[in-house]
C-alpha positions in Angstrom: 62.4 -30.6 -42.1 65.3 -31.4 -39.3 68.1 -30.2 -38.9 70.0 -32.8 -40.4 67.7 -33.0 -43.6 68.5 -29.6 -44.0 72.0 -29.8 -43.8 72.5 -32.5 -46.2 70.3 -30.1 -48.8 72.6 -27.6 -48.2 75.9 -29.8 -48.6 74.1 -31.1 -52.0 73.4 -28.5 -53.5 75.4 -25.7 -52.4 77.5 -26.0 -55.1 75.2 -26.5 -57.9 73.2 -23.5 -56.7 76.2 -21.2 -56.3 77.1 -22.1 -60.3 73.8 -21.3 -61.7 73.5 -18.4 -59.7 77.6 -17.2 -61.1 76.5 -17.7 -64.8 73.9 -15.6 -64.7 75.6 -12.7 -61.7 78.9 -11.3 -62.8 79.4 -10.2 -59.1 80.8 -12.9 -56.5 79.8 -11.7 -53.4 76.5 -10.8 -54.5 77.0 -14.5 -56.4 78.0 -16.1 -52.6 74.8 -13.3 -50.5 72.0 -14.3 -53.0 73.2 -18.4 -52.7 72.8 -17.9 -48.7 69.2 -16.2 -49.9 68.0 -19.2 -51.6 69.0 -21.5 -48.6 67.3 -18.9 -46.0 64.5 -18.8 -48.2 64.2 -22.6 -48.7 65.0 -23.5 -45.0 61.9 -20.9 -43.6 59.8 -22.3 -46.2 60.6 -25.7 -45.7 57.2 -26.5 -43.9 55.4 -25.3 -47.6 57.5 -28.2 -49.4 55.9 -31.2 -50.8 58.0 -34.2 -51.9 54.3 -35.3 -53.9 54.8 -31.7 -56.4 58.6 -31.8 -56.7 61.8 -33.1 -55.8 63.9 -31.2 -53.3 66.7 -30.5 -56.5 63.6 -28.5 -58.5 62.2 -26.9 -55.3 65.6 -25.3 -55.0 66.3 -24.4 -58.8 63.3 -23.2 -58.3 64.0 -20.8 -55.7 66.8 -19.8 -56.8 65.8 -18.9 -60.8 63.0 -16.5 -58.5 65.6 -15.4 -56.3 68.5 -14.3 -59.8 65.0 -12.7 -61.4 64.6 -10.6 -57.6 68.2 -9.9 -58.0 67.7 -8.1 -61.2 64.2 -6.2 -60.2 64.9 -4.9 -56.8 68.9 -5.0 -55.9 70.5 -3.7 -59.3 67.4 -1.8 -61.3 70.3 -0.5 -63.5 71.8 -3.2 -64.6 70.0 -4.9 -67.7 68.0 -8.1 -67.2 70.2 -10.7 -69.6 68.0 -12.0 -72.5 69.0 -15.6 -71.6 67.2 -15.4 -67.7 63.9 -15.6 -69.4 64.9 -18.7 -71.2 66.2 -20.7 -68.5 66.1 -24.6 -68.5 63.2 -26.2 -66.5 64.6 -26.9 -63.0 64.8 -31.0 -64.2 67.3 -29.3 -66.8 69.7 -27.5 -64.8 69.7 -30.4 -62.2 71.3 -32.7 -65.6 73.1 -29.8 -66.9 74.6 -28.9 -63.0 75.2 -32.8 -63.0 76.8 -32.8 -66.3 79.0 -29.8 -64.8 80.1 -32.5 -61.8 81.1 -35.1 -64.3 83.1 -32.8 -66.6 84.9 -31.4 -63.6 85.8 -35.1 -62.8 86.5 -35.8 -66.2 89.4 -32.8 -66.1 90.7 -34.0 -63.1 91.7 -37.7 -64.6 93.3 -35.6 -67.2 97.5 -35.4 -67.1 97.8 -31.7 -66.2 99.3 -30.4 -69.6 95.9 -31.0 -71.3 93.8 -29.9 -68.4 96.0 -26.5 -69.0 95.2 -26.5 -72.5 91.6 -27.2 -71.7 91.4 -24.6 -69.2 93.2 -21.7 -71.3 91.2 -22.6 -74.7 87.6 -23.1 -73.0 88.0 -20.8 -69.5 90.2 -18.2 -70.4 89.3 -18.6 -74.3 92.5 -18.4 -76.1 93.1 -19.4 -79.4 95.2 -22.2 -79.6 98.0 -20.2 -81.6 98.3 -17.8 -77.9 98.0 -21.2 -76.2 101.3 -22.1 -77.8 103.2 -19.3 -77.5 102.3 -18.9 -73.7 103.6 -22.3 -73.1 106.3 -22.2 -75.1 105.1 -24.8 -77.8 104.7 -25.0 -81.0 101.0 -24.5 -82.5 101.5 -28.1 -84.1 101.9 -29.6 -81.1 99.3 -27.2 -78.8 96.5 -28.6 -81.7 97.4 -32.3 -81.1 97.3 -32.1 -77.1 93.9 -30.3 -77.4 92.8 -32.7 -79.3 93.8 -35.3 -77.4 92.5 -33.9 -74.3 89.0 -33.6 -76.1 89.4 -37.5 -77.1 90.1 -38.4 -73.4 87.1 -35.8 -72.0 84.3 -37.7 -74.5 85.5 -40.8 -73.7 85.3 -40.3 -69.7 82.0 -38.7 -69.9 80.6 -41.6 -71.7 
């Protein structure tokens, strides 16, 4: 692998990597160190890849679903395993769901910025809608109806 095919790997799925790797490590820097892991692990490996078994996306998802389970056997013995690691989607699943991930984030950013706040306090910061309103100084009539709306706009940009 050159240089080059190695830094557009990185550039693609950087990102991706570094969001599986969050919902499943509470930690960010350990998050951000094991990410770098799975690139240092891919990159020395690289000459053990074959395009004929797997595309590049599930040779890294790969990787890095081993390198979240080392995590949790060697680096933090104390901390218990969660019951969701073990049932994982297949690599070809997190590459859709990490996709699906890209086009939501796009999705919120056509949004006008009072519903992406809404969006972000109900589904991020999970608020009810009735501490949504009273945050943003609105009533809980009105909070409803913009979430709604912003859910109308999100299905119909992701379709």
């Amino acid at each position: 692998m050159t240089a080059a095919e190695k830094e557009r790997l990185y550039k693609e799925y950087r990102g991706k990597v570094l969001s599986y790797i969050r919902s499943k490590v509470n930690c960010l820097q350990d998050a951000e160190d094991l990410c770098e892991d799975v690139f240092v692990k891919a990159f020395s490996s690289s000459a053990d890849y074959d395009a004929e078994k797997a595309s590049p996306g599930t040779w890294i998802y790969t990787i890095t679903r081993n390198t979240v389970i080392d995590y949790y056997r060697k680096v933090r013995p104390t901390v218990e395993i969660p019951e969701d690691l073990a049932d994982d989607d297949t690599p070809e699943e997190s590459v859709i769901g990490a996709e699906l991930l890209e086009q939501l984030a796009k999705a919120l950013e056509g949004l006008p910025e009072d519903l992406t706040e809404i969006i972000v306090l109900c589904y991020y910061d999970r608020l009810p809608l009735t501490e949504i309103a009273a945050k943003l100084n609105m009533s809980y009539g009105m909070v409803k109806i913009r979430h709604q709306k912003a859910l109308k706009l999100l299905r119909e940009a992701m379709n």
